[in-house]
C-alpha positions as YAML, in Angstrom:
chain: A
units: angstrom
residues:
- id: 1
  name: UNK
  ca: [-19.57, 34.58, -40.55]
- id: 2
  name: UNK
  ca: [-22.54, 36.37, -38.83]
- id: 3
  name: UNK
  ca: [-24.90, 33.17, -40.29]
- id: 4
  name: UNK
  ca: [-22.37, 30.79, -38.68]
- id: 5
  name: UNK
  ca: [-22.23, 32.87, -35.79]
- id: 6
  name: UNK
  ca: [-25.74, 32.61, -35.27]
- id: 7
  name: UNK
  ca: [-26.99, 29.00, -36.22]
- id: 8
  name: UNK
  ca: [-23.86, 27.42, -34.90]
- id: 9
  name: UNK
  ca: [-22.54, 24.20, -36.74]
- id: 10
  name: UNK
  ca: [-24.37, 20.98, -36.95]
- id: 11
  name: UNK
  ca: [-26.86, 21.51, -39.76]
- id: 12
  name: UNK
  ca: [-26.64, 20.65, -43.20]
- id: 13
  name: UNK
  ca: [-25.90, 23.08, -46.32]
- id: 14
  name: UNK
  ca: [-29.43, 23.75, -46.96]
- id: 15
  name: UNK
  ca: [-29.60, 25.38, -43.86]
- id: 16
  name: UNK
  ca: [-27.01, 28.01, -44.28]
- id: 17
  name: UNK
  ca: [-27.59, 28.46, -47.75]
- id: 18
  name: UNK
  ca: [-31.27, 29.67, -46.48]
- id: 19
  name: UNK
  ca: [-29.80, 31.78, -44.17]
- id: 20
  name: UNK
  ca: [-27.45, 33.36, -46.02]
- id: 21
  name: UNK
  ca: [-29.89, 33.88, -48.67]
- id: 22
  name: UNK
  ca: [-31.54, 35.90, -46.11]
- id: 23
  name: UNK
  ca: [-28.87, 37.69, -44.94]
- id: 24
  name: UNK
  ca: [-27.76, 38.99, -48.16]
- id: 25
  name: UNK
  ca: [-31.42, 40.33, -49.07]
- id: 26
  name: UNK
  ca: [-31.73, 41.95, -45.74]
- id: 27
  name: UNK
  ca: [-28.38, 43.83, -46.59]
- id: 28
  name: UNK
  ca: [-29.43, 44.63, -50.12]
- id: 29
  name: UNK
  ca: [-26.68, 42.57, -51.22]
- id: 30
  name: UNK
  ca: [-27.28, 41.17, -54.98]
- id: 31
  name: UNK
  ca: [-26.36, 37.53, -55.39]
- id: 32
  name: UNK
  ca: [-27.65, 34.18, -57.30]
- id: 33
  name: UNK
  ca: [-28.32, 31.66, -55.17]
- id: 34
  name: UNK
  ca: [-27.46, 28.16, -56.52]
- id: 35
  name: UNK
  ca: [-27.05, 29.12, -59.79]
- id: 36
  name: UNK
  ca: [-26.95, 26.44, -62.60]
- id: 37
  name: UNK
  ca: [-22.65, 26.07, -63.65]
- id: 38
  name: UNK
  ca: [-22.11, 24.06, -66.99]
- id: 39
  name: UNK
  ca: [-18.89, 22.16, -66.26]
- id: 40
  name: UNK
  ca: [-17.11, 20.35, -69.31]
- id: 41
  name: UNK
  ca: [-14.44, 17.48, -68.52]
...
């Protein structure tokens, strides 16, 4: 919420996936970002 709350809406996913990347490290929160899911169907 605190990304959204700051950049607003509008941009594409890249965007907030940067941002929350950076929020996470910033909080010393541990996290993948866009990790690779094998999907069988």
């Amino acid at each position: 919420m605190e990304v959204h709350k700051e950049l607003g809406s509008g941009f594409l996913e890249g965007v907030y996936q940067e941002a929350l990347d950076r929020e996470f490290r910033d909080r010393g929160i541990e996290f993948r970002s866009q990790p690779v899911v094998i999907i069988k169907y």
